[in-house]
N, C-alpha and C positions, 0 to 999 in steps of 0.2 A: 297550486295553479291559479286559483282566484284570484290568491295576490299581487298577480301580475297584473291586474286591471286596476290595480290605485293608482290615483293621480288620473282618472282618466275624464271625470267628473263636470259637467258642464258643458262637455262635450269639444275639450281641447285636447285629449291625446287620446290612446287607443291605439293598438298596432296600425290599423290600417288607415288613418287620421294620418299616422309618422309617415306610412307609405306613402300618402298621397302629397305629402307635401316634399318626396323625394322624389315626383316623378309619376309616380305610380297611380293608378284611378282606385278607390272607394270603389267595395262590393254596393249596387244596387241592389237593396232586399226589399221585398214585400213581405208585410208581416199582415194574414187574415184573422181574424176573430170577433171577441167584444167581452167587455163586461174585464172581470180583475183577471184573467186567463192572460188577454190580449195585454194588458196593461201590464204583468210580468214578464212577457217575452219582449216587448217593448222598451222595459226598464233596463234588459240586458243587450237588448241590439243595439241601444243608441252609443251603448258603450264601443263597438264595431266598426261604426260608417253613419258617417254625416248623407249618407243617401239613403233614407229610410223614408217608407211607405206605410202608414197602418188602412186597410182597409176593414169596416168596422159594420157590423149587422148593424139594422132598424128597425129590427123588432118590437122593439120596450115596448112594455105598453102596461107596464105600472110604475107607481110610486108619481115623482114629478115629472120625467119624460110622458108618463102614459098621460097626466092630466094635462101635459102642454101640447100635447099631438089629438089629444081630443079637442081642446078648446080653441086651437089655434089652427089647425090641421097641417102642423108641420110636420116634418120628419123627428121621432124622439132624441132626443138631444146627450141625454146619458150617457153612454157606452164613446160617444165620438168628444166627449167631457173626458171621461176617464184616459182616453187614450192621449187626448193632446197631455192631459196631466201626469200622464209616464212619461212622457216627453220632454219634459221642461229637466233642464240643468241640476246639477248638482252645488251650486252658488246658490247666492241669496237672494238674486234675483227669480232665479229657478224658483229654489222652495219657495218662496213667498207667492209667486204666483199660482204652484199649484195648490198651495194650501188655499187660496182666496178663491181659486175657482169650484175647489171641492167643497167650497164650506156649504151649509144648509141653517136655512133660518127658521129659528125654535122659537114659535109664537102662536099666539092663538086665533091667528087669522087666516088671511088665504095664504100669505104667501110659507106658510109653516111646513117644513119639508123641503121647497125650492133648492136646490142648488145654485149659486151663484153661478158658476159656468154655463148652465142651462140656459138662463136667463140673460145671458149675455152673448150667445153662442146664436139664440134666437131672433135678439135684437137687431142680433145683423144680416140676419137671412131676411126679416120683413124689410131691413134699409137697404142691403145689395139684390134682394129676391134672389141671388148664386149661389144654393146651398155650399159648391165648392170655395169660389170666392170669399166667402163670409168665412170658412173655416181656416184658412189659408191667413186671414187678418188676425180673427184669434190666436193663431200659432206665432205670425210675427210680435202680437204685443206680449204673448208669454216665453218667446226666446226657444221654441219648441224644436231641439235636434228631429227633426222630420216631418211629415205630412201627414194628414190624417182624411181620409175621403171615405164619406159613406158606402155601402157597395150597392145601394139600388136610390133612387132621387123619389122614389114614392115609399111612405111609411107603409110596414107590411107588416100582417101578422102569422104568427106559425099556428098550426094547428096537428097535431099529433093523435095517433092512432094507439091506442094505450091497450093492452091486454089486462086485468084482473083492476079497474079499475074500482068495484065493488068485489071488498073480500069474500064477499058470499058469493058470487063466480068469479072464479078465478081465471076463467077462461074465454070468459065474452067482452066480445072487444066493444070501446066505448072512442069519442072522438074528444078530445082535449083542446082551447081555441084559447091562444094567448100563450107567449112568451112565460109573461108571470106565474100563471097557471103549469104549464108544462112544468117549470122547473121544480114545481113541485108536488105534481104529481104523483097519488101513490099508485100503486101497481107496473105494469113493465112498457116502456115506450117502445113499438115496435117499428114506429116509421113516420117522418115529419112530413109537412108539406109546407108551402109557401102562400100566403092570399096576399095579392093578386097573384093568380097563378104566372109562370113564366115572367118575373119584374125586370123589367131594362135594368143594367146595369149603366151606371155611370163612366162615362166613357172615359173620362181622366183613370177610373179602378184597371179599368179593362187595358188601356196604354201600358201602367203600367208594371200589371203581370207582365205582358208580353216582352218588356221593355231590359226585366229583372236579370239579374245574375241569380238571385235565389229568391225560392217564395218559402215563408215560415207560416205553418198552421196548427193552430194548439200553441200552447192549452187552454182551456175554457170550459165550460159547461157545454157537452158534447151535441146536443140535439138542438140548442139556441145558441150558441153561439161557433162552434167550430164548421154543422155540417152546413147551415144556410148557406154560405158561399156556393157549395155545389149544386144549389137550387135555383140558381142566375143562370139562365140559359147562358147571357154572354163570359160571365164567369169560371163557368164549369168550362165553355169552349176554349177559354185563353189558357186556364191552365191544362185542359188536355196538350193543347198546340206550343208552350210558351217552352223555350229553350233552357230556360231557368231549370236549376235543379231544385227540387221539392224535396223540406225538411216537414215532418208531423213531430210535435211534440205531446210526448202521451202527459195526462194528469196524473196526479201522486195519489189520490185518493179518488174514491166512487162519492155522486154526488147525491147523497141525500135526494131521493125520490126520483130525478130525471134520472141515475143512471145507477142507484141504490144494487149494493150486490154486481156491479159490472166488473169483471177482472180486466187487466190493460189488453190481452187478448181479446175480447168481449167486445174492448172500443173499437179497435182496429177489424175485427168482423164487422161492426155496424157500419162504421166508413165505407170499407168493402162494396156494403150491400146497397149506399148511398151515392159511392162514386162513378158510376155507369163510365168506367173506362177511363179513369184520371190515375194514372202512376204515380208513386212517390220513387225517393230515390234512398231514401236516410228515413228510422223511424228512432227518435230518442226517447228513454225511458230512463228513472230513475233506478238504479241498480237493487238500492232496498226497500222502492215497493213492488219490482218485479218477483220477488221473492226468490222459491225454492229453485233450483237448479230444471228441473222437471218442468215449471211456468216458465222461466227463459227461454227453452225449446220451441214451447206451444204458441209464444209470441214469435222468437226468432220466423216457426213456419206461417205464423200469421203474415208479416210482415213481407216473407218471399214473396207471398200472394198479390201484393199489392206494390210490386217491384222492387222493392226497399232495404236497406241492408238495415239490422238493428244493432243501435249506439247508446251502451248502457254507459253511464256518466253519474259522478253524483251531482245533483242540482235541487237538492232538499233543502230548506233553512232546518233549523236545529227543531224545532219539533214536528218535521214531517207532513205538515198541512200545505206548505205552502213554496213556492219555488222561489229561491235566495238571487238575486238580479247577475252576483258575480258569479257562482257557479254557475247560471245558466249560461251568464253569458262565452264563461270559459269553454262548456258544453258544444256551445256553436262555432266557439272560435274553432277549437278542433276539428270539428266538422267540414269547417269552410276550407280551414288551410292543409286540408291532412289527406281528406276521403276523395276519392274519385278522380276523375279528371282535372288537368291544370286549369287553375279557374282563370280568367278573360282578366281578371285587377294585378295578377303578378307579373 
């Protein structure tokens, strides 16, 4: 089935590219997350529909983003770096630019660490001050199949409520403050929040849920990068209200500290417990890391919970860490052309 996505590369074919130059409209997706999660669903959407959306947390707040949101007081730059760079083509113009913008300078000065992209992502927000505008011009000079919009215009930080954060209670809760921090966090994350509390969302993000044929969430690292979207007041509202049908993409693996020991049922309970009344429709998971027949169940019922039918696919690369762009993308195509109602682009 993958192999039905070659030649699609750069963003000239694609079933639904062929539809639309027969006539036919390009599914409009919105893909939510950040960090390498967002950037592999992304890698396989673009393969789909020239009408793709990433809306991307701004939380970072280490490495280079966190020193350029300190020092500058922008919004961190990273995760909306990473996402235009899933973006860019499969040609040479593509690779070259996402490789230039991913690159990082190895010196013994300040700028040691930087990202290229960061750095040039920022330039134009100080010379247009339009977070969105400014992102919009980096995407045209990297040939980027789709859009990338931050999901709130003020840098925010997450702060988590962690249980056994000292092994020696296991059971007293402690407050966790930083992206950075959380994701690596040891003991169990029992609940995130957002500072500033309640953050505007971006009204370009918020159009274009509403706007959507489908919204894609997941995978990523579960508590900074998938569940903040539901932490945007106007956010969480567009996708309660948005007509769009809602795909969750579960992770292949537990992540080391934020979500260490989590089963794929485990995620989909935290979601649950964070979605205050947002539906899904489709919940996909890799077939072998849902495992034993007995786990499929316990997910299948998690999943009812949350309105969503579950769609096991393989979408693993060959050693299991990481999701492969064509099978996932295969993954979605099925989803989009197969499941549910006749979608609005046929």
């Amino acid at each position: 089935m993958a192999g039905s996505y070659s030649g699609t590369s750069g963003g000239s074919g694609g079933p639904f590219r062929q539809s639309r130059r027969r006539g036919r409209r390009a599914p409009q997706i919105v893909a939510l997350g950040g960090g390498r999660g967002l950037s592999a669903s992304l890698s396989a959407l673009r393969r789909l529909t020239g009408e793709l959306t990433a809306v991307v947390t701004v939380a970072d707040d280490g490495g280079s983003s966190g020193r350029l949101r300190d020092e500058l007081g922008v919004l961190p730059p990273g995760d909306l770096r990473k996402a235009l760079a899933a973006l860019c083509g499969d040609d040479e113009w593509g690779r070259t630019w996402s490789e230039v913008i991913q690159h990082r300078f190895q010196s013994d000065g300040e700028l040691h660490g930087h990202a290229v992209g960061n750095l040039l992502i920022v330039a134009l927000w100080e010379k247009l001050g339009d977070p969105v505008a400014a992102l919009e011009w980096v995407g045209r000079l990297l040939g980027a199949h789709g859009r990338v919009l931050p999901m709130s215009a003020v840098p925010l930080h997450i702060e988590a409520t962690v249980r056994g954060l000292d092994p020696d209670r296991p059971e007293e809760l402690s407050l966790v403050r930083g992206q950075a921090k959380v994701a690596i966090t040891p003991g169990t994350v029992e609940a995130i929040r957002l500072l500033p509390e309640d953050p505007p969302a971006v009204p370009e993000a918020v159009a274009a849920v509403h706007a959507a044929d489908w919204v894609v969430l997941g995978p990523g690292s579960w508590f900074t990068s998938v569940l903040p979207h539901l932490m945007v007041p106007q956010l969480h509202d567009a996708l309660g209200t948005t007509q769009a049908r809602k795909v969750l993409a579960l992770n292949l693996v537990a992540q080391p500290g934020e979500t260490e020991g989590f089963s794929p049922q485990r995620h989909l309970e935290v979601f649950l417990e964070h979605a205050r009344g947002v539906e899904l429709d489709f919940v996909l998971a890799d077939a072998d890391a849902v495992g034993a027949a007995t786990d499929t169940e316990a997910l299948r019922e998690a999943a009812k919970r949350l309105g969503a039918e579950l769609v096991l696919a393989p979408v693993a690369a060959g050693d299991g860490s990481r999701h492969d762009p064509e099978l996932l993308a295969a993954a979605y195509d099925r989803i989009f052309r197969t499941h549910g109602r006749i979608a609005p682009w046929r």
